[in-house]
N, C-alpha and C positions, 0 to 999 in steps of 0.2 A: 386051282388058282382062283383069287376071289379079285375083280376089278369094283374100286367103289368109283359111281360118277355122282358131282357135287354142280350145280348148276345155283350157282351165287344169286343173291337179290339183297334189297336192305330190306322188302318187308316179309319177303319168303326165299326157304333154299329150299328145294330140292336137292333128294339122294338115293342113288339106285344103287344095293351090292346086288352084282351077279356074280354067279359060277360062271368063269371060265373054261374049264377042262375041256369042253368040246364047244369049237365055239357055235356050231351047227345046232347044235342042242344047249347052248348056256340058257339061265333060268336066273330068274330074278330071285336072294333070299331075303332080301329086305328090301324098302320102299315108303319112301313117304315126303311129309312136307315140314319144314323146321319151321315154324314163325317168331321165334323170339320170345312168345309170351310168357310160357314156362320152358325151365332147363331140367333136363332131368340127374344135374348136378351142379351143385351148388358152386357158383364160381367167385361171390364178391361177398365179403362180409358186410353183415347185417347193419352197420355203423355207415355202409357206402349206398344203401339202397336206394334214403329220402334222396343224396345227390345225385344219383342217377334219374331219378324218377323225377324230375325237374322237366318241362315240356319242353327245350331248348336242349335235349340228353334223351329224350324217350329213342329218337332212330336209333342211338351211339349206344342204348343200354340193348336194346333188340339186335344191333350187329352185334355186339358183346356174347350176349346169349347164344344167339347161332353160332357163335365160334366157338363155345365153350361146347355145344353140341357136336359140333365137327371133329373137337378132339376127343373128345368121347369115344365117336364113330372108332376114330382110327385106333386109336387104343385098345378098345372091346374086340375089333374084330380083325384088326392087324389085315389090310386087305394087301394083294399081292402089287396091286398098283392103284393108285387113284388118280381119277381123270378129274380135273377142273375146267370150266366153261370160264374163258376170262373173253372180254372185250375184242374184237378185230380193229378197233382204231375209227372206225368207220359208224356212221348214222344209220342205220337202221330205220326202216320203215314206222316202226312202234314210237322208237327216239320221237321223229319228228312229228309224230301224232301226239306228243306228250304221254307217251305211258308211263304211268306207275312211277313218277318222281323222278327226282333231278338225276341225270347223269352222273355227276359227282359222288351224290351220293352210292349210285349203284358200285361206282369205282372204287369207293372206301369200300363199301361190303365185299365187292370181290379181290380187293389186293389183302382184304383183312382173313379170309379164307382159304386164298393160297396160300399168304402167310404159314396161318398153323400148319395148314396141311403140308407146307416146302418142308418147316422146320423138325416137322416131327418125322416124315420119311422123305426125304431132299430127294435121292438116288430112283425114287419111282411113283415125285409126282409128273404129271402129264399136265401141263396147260393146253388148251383147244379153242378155239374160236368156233363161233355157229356156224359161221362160213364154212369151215372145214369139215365139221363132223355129219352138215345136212348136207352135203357137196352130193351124195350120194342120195338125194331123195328127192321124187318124183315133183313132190308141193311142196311149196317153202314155207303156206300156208300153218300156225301152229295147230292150228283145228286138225287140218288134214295129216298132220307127222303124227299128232295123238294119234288118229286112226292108224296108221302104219304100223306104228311101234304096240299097240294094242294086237295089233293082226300077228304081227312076231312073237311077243311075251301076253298068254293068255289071262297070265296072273295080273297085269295091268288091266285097271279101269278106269277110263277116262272120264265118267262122272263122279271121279273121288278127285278128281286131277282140275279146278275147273281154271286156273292159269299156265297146265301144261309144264309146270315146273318137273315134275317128276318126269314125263315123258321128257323132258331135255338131258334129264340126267340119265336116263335111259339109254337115250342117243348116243351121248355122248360115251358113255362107256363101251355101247356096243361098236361103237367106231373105232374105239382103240383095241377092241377084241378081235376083229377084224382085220386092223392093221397090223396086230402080230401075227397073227396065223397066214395073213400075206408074207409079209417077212420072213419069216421061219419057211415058210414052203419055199421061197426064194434060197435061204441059205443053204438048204438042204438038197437045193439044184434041182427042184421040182418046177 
């Protein structure tokens, strides 16, 4: 069973598949960082690009992008479930530091991600808040969950990582790997 975790942004998404089948032993097969710049398929004809490419359309062509990569994702490897990182409602620490752009923004990239990813498998997407899936970790710190999650999956490196995007998606999938194999050992009267 292959869980994909998608951890939204407007100027970067992260995406982790892992193996599921054990979840004691699950393993990362893929991993990396989407930023919009290139697609590695073609989503808008050639006649749309000058308008996109207008400074006042660069964020809206870069979410674009990442969502045409997203469906790609899901299409190529048909995962058993995918976990998306959306919003808790709530200001974050970063928020009110001003990271990385407007709220809003981040809001469109991530309803624009669930989006694809509801429409193309409705019945096993997962939304998740950070709240929920670090609930279970020691530092809330994003430095210090790199480490963690590095210490679990040896195939991650956190100096390829340097926003921690990918380790969120990490997280976040291995939370829901976790929360089956809880379940299931529950239903099974374990």
């Amino acid at each position: 069973m292959m869980a994909l975790g998608i951890d939204p942004g407007s100027k970067v998404t992260g995406y982790a598949l892992l193996d599921t089948d054990k979840p004691e032993t699950a393993c990362i097969l893929d991993a990396g960082r989407i930023t919009g710049s290139e697609a590695r398929v073609t989503i808008e004809p050639p006649a749309l690009a000058a308008h996109w490419n207008t400074p006042d359309l660069t964020t809206m062509r870069r979410i674009r992008i990442m969502a045409g990569e997203a469906r790609y994702m899901v299409h190529h490897w048909k995962p058993d479930w995918i976990v998306i990182e959306v919003p808790s409602g709530k200001i974050g620490t970063g928020a009110k530091q001003g990271a990385r752009g407007s709220l809003a923004t981040y809001g469109m990239a991530t309803g624009v991600m669930f989006y694809v990813c509801y429409s193309q498998w409705w019945e096993k997407t997962i939304p998740v808040t950070e709240r929920q899936w670090t609930a279970n970790y020691k530092h809330k710190r994003k430095d210090l969950r790199q480490i963690a999650i590095a210490a679990m999956y040896p195939q991650y490196d956190p100096k390829t990582d340097p926003g921690g995007d990918v380790a969120d998606a990490i997280g976040a999938a291995d939370w829901w790997i976790n929360y089956l194999a809880v379940w299931q050992q529950e239903q099974a009267g374990g």
